[in-house]
N, C-alpha and C positions, 0 to 999 in steps of 0.2 A: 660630458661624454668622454668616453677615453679616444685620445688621438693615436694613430694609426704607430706603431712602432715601438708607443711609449708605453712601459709599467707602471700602472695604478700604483698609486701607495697610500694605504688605509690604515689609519691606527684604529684597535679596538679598544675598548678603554671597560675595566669594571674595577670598580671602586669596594671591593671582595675580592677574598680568596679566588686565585686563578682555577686550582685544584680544584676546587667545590663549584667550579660556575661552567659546569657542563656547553648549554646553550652559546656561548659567549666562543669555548674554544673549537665548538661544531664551525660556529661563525667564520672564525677565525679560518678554519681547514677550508668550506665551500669557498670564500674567498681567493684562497691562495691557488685551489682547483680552476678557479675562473682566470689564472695569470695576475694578480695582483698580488705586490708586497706585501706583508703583514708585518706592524708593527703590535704586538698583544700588550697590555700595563693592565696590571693590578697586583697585588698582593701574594707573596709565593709561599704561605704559611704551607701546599701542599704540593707537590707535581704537579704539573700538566701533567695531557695524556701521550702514553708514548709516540702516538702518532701527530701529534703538534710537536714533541720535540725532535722527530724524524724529520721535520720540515724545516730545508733552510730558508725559504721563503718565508718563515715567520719568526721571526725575533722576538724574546721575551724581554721585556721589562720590569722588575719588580722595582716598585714600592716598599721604602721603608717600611719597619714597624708591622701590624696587623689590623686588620678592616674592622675590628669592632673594638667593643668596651665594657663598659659598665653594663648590665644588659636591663637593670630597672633599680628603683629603692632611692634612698636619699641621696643627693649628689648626682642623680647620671642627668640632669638637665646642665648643670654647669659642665661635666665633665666631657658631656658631648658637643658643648659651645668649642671646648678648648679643643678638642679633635677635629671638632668642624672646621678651623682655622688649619690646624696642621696640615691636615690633607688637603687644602683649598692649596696654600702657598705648594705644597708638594706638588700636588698633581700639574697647577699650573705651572711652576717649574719643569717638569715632565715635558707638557705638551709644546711647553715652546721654544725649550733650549733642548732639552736632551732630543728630544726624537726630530729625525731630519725632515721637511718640507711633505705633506703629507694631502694626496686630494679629497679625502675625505675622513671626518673620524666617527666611527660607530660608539655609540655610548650605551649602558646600560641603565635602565629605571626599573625599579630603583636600585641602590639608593638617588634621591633626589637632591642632597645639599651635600657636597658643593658639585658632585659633579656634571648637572647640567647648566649651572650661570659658570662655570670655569669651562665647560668645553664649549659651551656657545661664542663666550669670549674669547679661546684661542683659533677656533675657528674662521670668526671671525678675521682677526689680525694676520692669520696667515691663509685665509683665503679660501679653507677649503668646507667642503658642504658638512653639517650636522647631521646625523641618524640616530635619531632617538629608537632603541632597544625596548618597547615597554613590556617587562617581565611581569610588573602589579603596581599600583600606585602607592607610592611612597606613605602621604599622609595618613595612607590606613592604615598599615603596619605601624608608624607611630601614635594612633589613637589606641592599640593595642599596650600602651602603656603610659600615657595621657589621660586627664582625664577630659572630657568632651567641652569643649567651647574653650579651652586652654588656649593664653594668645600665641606659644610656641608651636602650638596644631595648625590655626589658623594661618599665621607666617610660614609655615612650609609649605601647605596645600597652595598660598600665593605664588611661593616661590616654582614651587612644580609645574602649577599648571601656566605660570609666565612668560617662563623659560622652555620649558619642556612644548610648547604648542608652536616655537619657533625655531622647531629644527625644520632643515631642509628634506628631511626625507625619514618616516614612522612605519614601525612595525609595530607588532602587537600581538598576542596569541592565542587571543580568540575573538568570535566576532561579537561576544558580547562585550569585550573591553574597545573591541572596534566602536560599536555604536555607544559608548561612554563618553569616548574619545572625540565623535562628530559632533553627540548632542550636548555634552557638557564642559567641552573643553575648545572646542573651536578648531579640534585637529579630524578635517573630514577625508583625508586621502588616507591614512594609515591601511597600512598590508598586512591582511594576517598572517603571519608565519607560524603553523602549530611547531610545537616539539614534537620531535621521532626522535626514534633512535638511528643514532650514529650506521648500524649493520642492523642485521637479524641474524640470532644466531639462535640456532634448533636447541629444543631444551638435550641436556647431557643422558649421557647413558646410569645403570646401575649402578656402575663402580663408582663413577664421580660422586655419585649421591652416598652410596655409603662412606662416602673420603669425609664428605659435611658430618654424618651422624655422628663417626667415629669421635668429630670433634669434637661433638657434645655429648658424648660419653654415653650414647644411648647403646644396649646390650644388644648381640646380635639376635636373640630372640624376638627382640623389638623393632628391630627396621621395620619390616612389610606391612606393621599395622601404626607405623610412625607419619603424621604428617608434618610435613618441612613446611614451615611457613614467615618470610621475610618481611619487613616492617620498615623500609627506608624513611628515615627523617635525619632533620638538621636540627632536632631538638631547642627549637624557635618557639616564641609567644603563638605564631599561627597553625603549631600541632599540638593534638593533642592526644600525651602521653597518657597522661591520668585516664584518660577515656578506655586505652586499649588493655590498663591495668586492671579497672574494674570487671573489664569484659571477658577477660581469661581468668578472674578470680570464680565469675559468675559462670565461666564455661565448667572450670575443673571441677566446681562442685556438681552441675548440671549430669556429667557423666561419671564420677562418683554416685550419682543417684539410681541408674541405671546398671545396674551388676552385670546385664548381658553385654555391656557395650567396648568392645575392646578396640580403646584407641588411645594412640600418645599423641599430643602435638607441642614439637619444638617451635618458638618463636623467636627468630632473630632480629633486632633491632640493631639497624647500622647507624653508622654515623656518629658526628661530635657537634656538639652544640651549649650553650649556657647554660639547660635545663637538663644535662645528662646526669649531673653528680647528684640530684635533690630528687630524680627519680629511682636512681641505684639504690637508695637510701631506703627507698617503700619497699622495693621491689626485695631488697634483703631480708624485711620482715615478713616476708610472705612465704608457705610451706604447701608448697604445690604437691598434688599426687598423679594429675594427671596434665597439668599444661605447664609447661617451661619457657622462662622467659631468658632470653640471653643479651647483654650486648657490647658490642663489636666495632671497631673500626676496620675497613676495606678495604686494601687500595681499589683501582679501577676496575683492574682485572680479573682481583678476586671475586669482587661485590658482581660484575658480569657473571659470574662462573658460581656464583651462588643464587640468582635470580634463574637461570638455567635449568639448576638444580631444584630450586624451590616447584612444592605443590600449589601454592597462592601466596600473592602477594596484601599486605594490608596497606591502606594509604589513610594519614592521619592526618592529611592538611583541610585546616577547617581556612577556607580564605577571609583573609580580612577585607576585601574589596569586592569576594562574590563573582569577579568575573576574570580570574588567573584559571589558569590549570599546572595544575601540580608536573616538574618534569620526570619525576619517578614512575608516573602512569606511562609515559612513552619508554621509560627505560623495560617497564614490565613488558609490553607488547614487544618490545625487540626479543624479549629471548622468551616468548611465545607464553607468559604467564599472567592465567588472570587476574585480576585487581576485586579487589571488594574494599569500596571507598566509603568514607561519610562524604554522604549526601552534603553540599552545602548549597546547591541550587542549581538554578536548570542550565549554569555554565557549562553541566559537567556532561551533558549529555549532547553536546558536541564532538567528545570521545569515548565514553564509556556508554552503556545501552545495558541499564539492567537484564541478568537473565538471558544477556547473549555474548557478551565478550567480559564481563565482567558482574559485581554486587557491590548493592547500595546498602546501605543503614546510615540512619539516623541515633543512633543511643550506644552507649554500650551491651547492654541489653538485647540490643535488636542484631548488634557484630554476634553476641554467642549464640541467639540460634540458629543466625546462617550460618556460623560455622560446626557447628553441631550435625545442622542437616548437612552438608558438606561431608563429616566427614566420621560420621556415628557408627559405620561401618569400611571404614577406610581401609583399604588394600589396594596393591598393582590393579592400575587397569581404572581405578576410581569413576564410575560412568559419568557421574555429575560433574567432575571435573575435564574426563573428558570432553564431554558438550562444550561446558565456557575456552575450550581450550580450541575448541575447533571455530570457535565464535571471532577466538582474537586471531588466528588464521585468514580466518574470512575476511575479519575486518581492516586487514594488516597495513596496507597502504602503503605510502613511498618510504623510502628513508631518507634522512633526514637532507643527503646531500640533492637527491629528485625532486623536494617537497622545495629547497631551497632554489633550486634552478628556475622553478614555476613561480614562483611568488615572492621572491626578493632580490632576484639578479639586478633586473634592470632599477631597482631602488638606488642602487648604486650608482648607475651608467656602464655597466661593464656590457659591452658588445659580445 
């Protein structure tokens, strides 16, 4: 517990891009809100967000180098052995010389090697309590490129679940990874922390929206019957892209087929990831007449200001463990836009609720003709959009810093 006078000081630690790990620098802000130091490490291939670097309460650390690698193919089992080691000596370096005497360090899961046996062990040696972050479980993300009964599969999942069950204090972000975590890992107290978003911010007016079309070069006869629709990934083994390609090939022709039907839909794909260049590639040979695919990098503010603007949102995370939830589904509900997600199981229906705050599909197939129906007569005013829109309203809930006050303060000991 914190004693009477004195300032917590908590390192956060993600072994990833600072930029790209949302969750982590929310952490980092409720933290610093509740009176304690922040000490933040991981990797600064991108900015934090302007409101962590407004905080002098929380100090950045970057990490050498960048958080990933080879992303699959011949070599990335050795080459991940030799980074495994780098970052091990790094980070442990980090925890125990560079950053000053700290009472507790928050970690993120995953990734899982090295760094929860290196923050266990610094931990340890200087005394102060472990918080394991579990974002999704490690092993499974690497059977997404293993192949199964592999003994570098098996040696990790040892190592996660050995390590990772003897932190002092577990979060988790849903309660289906909660009861994962009781029944198969031996970790029964974990707290579920959902993601929210950061604020809620009302979707934009007209003008903002036609500032987006303008960019994509749509004619001004075409705005009012143009649907805006965003597509947030990190272009990782656990989305899938290919899926959302067949699916708007299979839309455009759908409404090609129908003469009465007068609708555009732009499609933005944000983000950078291993699998962006080899999908630009398809996406080049393809000759759209009525659905456009674009894609984009964001910064924060932008990517905010375009989810605002957006008519629906699409989410392409198929989970490799089944019981994550994707944090772009909370970034859509902050700025009031519905989601229509592949189905991966009944994790998701802890935040999403087909047919009221959002839409489900299972195939690509089955994404064109909800969005068809969606938006086969699309104008101002869209009534079916209005409904899910008024759903994620209803269903809008704390943000992220209210959500944290109830369910992960005292994890820490902060009075």
């Amino acid at each position: 517990m914190q004693s009477p006078g004195r300032q917590m000081r908590i390192a956060v630690v993600v072994l990833g891009d600072l930029g790209r790990s949302p969750r982590m620098q929310y952490q980092a802000l409720a933290l610093a809100d509740a009176g304690a130091a922040v000490e933040l490490v991981g990797y600064c291939e991108h900015p934090v967000y302007p409101q962590v670097r407004a905080r002098s309460d929380i100090r950045v650390h970057c990490l050498a180098g960048t958080g990933h690698g080879q992303s699959r193919g011949r070599g990335y089992l050795a080459s991940s052995i030799l980074r495994t080691i780098r970052q091990h000596l790094q980070l442990l370096r980090t925890l125990m010389i560079r950053l000053p005497p700290c009472d507790a360090i928050l970690v993120q899961n995953p990734p899982s090697v090295p760094t929860l046996p290196v923050a266990l062990l610094a931990s340890r040696l200087r005394r102060a309590r472990l918080i394991v972050d579990w974002h999704n479980f490690g092993h499974t993300i690497l059977a997404l490129k293993l192949r199964p009964g592999h003994p570098a599969l098996r040696c990790y999942r040892w190592l996660e679940r050995t390590f990772g069950r003897r932190g002092d204090g577990h979060l988790c972000v849903s309660h289906a990874m909660r009861s994962v975590l009781a029944e198969q890992w031996r970790v029964p107290d974990a707290r579920v922390l959902y993601d929210r978003p950061l604020q809620f911010d009302p979707p934009v007016g007209v003008t903002a929206r036609h500032e987006w079309l303008d960019r994509l070069e749509v004619p001004p006869p075409d705005r009012d019957r143009t649907a805006l629709v965003v597509c947030p990934t990190g272009w990782t083994a656990d989305e899938d892209a290919d899926l959302l390609l067949d699916a708007m090939t299979t839309l455009d022709r759908a409404i090609a087929d129908r003469p009465g039907t007068r609708c555009r839909i732009e499609v933005i794909m944000t983000g950078r990831g291993p699998l962006r260049e080899a999908f630009e590639r398809q996406l080049a040979a393809s000759r759209p007449a009525h659905v456009y695919i674009h894609t984009l990098w964001l910064e924060h503010d932008a990517y905010r200001g375009l989810l605002r603007a957006a008519d629906l949102g699409i989410c392409l995370h198929r989970s490799s463990s089944g019981v994550d939830l994707p944090m772009k589904l909370a970034d859509m509900n902050g700025a009031g836009l519905p989601a229509c997600a592949l189905d991966y199981g009944p994790c998701l229906a802890e935040r999403l609720h087909d047919g009221e705050n959002g839409l489900l599909f299972h195939s690509g197939d089955e994404l064109a003709k909800r969005m068809l129906e969606l938006f086969e007569e699309h104008a101002p005013g869209n009534p079916r959009l209005a409904r899910l829109r008024e759903g994620v309203r209803r269903e809008a809930g704390d943000d992220w810093l209210r959500g944290w006050q109830r369910e992960a303060r005292d994890v820490f000991g902060l009075g």
